[in-house]
N, C-alpha and C positions, 0 to 999 in steps of 0.2 A: 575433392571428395564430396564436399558439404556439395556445390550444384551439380555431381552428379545423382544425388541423392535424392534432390530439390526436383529433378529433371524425373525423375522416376516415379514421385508422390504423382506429381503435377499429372503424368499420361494414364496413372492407375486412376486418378479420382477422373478424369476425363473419360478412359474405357467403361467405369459407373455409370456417369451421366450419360454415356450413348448409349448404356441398354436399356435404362430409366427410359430415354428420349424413343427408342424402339420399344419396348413395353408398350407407350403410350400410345402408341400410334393407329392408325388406323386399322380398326377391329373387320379384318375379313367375314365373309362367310362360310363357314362351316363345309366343304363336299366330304357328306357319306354318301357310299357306295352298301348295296345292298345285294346281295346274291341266293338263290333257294330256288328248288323246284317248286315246281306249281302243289301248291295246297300247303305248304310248310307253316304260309301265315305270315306272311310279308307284308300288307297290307297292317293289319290289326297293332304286330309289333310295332309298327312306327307309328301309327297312331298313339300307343301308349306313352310310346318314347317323348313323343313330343307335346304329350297331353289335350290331344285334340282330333278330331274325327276327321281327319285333312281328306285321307286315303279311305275311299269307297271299297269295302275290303271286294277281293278278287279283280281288281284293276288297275294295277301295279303297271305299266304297260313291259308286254312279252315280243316287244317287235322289237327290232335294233333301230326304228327311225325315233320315235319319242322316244329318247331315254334318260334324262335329265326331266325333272319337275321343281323348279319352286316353292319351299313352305315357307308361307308367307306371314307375318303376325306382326304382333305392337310390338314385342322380343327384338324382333328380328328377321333376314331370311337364312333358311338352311335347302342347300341343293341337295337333293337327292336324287342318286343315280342308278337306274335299275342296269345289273352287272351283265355285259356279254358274257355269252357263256352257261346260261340259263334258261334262255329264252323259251327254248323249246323242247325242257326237259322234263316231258310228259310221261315219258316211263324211263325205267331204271337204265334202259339199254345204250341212253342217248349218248355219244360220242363225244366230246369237245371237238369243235373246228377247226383247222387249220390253226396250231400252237401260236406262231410266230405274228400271224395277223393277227390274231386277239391278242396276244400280248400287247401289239402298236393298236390298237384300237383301247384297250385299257388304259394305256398308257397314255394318252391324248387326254382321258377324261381328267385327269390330274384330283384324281381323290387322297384326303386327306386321312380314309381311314375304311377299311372295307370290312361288312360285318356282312357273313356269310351264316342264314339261320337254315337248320337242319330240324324235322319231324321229331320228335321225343320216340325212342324203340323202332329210328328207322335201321334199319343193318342193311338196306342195299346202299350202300354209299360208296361207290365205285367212282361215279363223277364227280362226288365232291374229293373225294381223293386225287382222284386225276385233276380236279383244277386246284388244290392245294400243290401239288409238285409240280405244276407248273410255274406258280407263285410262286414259288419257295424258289425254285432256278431261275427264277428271273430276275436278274442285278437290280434293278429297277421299281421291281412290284414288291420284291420281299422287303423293300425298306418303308415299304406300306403297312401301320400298324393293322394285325386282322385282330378280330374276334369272333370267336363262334361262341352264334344264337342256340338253345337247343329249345327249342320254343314245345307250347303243347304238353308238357308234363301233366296236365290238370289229367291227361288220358291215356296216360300209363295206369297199367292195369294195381288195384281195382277201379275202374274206372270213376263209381259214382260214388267213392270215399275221394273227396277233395276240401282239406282245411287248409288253405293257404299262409293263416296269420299263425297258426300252430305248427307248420310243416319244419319238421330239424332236418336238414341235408348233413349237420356234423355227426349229433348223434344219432342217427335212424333209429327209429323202434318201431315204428306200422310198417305194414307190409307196402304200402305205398313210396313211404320213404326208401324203404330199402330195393324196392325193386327202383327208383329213379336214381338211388346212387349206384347202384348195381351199371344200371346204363351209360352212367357220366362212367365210370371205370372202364365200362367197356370199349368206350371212346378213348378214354387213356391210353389203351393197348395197342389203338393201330395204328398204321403209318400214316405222317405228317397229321395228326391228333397232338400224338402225343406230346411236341414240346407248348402247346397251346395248353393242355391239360395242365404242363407243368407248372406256367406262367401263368394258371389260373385263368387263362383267359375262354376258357370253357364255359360262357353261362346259361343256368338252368333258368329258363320263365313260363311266364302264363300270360300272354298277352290280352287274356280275357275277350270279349265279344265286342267291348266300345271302349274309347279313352279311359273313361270314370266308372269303369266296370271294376267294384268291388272285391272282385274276385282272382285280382288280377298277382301276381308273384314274380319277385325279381326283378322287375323292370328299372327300380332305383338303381342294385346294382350294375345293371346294364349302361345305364344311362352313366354313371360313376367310370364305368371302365371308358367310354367313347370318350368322356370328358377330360382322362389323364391322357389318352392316348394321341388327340387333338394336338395340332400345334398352339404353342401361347396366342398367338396373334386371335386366333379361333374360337377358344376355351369363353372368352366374354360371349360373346353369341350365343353360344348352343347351352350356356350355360343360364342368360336370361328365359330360354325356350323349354330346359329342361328342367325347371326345378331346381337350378342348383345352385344359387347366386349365394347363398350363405358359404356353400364351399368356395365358389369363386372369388367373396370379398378374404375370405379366409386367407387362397395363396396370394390376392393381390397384395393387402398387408403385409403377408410375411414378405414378400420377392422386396418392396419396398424399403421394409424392417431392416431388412439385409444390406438391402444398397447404404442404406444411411450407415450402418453400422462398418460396412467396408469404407466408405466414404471416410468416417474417424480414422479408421485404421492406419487407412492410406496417406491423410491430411499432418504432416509437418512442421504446420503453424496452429498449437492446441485453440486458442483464440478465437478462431476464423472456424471453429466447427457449424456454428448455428449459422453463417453464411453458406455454404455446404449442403446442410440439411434442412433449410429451407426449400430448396425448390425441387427439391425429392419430395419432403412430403407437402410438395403444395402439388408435383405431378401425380400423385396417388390420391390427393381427393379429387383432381381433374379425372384420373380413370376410375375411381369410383364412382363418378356422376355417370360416366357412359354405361358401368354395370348396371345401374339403376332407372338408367335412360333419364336425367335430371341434369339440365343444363345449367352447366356451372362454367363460370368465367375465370382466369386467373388472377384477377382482382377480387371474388367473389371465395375461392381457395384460399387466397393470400389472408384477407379476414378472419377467415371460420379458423386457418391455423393460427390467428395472430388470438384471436378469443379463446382458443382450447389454452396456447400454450399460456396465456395470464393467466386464466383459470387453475390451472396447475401448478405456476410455479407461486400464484398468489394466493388463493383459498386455499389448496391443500399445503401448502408451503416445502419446504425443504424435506421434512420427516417422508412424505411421501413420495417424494423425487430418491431417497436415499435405499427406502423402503425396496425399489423397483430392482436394486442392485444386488448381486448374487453374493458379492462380497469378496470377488476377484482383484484384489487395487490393482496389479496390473494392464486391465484391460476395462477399467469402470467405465473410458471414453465409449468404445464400441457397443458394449452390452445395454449401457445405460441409453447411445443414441438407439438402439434398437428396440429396447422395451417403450419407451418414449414414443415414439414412430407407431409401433405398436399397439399402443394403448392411443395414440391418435385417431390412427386410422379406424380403429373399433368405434371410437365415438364416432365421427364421419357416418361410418358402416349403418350405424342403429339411428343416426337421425334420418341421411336418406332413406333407408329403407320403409320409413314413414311418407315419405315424401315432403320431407321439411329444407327446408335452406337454411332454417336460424334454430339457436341455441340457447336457453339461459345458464347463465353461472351458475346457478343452483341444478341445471340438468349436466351438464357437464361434469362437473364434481360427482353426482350419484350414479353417471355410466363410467367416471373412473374408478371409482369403487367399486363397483358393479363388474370390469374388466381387470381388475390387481389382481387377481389368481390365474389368468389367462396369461398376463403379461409375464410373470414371475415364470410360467412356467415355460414359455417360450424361450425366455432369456437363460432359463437354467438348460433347455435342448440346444441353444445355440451355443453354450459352452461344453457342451458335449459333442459337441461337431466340431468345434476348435480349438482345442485345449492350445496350441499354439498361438494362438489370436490372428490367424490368418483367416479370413471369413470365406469360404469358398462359394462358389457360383453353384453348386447340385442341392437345389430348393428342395427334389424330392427325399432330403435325408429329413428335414423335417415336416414332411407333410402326415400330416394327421387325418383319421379316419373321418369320414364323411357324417358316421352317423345314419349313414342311409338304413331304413328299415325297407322289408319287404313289401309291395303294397299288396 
């Protein structure tokens, strides 16, 4: 009994370290697929998205031979693919083509996520309905996360009342507000909308006139929903281009947190934990350097965690290693390797994001204090996800809000 038991820790901390080992691996890039009639603002939106004037607006190209573009940066690249199906849909009457070959023609591009942006107060939307039920019937396409754009709100009627930093979409009280949620509801109502409506995946923006146009609303959002809906492999990429590395160091710690924390779970010899969770979090400051584009070596990891953890278990001593503990004794292994990990990774997080490699014990100490009410409360959602102490693999039961404002 005992080595079948032995036999069963042994292959669960191995299935860990091989999604640790995938986690780490080489970070893809990004294909968004982009789909809208001509004037909707295709061009503008992904300029925003991406924080930069890449796209000459009105030049998106409309032909099926160019349809893939490059954005290219110090980030990273992100494909963007303007969608069959569009091309030439200069007024409302236009048809989709032959179903079954665009279908194989989308299906070739192998996008990772398709945002399809629609006019604000447009109601002929015939074609984007008809290429929604398409989507949606096709085994294939529908397992492609969509999101609808609703771009252009700033001119929904009254036209030239527009406060974007004031504008409430929950509560309405101007007439602006309420004639724009007026419209997202009316989008609610019709066919293949509505389960997008209900998943929230409805968003309202202003893609404003240039990247760094002040004026601009929702585009965080936007940029928030592409970045959950992205595959892991992905989410580093588009997440250095969009603005979003603070979220991204966010889920990389916790996915990390986790591991180490199953890792205890799993491990049968209590002793042998800190061989274990070592090179989990020596793999997490290695994919932390790639979020931050900072070349770190696994000798160079192995240090920075061998500095934190003296740091911790010798300046702040015991009281604050005990401190991190929820107060669960039978599961202090798990909780404690994860709040630990945790509170690692955090330091890691705020020294690269300076672009540092080194550390002093006096800064280490003041970013662990600085991080004991993050960590505490991480470790108190992770016992709320497992009151059994079985640590499960669905990251998104504890992800936390972005914090994204409107710009």
């Amino acid at each position: 009994m005992k080595n079948d038991i032995t036999k069963i820790n042994v292959e669960k901390i191995q299935e860990i370290w091989g999604k640790v080992q995938q986690n780490l691996g080489e970070q893809i890039k990004p294909r968004i697929m982009i789909g809208g009639k001509t004037g909707v603002g295709k061009s503008s939106l992904l300029n925003s998205i991406l924080g930069s004037d890449a796209y000459e607006v009105g030049v998106i190209p409309t032909t099926r031979e160019n349809i893939e573009k490059i954005w290219s940066s110090s980030a990273g690249d992100i494909v963007v693919i303007d969608s069959p199906g569009f091309g030439e849909a200069e007024s409302d009457n236009v048809e989709l083509s032959d179903e079954n070959e665009l279908i194989r023609k989308i299906e070739k591009l192998n996008a990772h996520i398709f945002i399809l942006v629609i006019k604000a107060d447009d109601r002929s939307l015939e074609l984007e309905q008809g290429f929604l039920k398409m989507w949606n019937d096709s085994e294939n396409l529908s397992g492609i996360p969509l999101i609808i754009a609703v771009n252009q709100i700033d001119k929904i009627t009254p036209v030239r009342v527009w406060e974007p930093k004031s504008l409430d979409l929950k509560l309405p009280r101007t007439e602006k507000e309420k004639n724009i949620k007026k419209y997202l509801e009316y989008l609610g109502n019709i066919n293949y909308f509505q389960d997008k409506f209900i998943e929230k995946k409805i968003i309202p923006v202003s893609a404003g006139e240039s990247a760094n146009d002040p004026m601009k609303y929702g585009i965080n959002d936007l940029r928030r929903s592409i970045y959950l809906s992205l595959p892991d492999s992905a989410k580093t990429v588009f997440a250095r281009s969009a603005k979003l590395k603070n979220h991204e160091a966010r889920r990389i710690i916790r996915n990390y947190s986790i591991a180490c924390s199953a890792a205890v779970t799993a491990n049968f010899i209590p002793t042998s934990d800190a061989l274990i969770l070592a090179p989990i979090q020596v793999a997490m400051i290695l994919h932390l350097g790639k979020l931050y584009k900072i070349e770190v070596t696994k000798s160079l990891a192995a240090s920075l965690l061998s500095s934190i953890g003296l740091t911790l278990s010798g300046r702040l001593g015991a009281q604050f290693i005990i401190s991190l503990i929820p107060g669960i004794k039978n599961i202090v292994g798990p909780v404690l390797a994860f709040n630990l990990t945790y509170t690692i990774g955090n330091i890691i997080s705020s020294i690269f994001s300076e672009n540092k490699l080194s550390i002093s014990k006096d800064e280490i100490a003041e970013l662990a204090k600085k991080y004991f009410e993050d960590a505490k409360a991480a470790g108190e959602k992770l016992l709320d996800m497992s009151k059994d102490t079985t640590i499960k693999d669905d990251y998104e039961h504890i992800e936390e809000d972005d914090g994204a404002n409107n710009e």
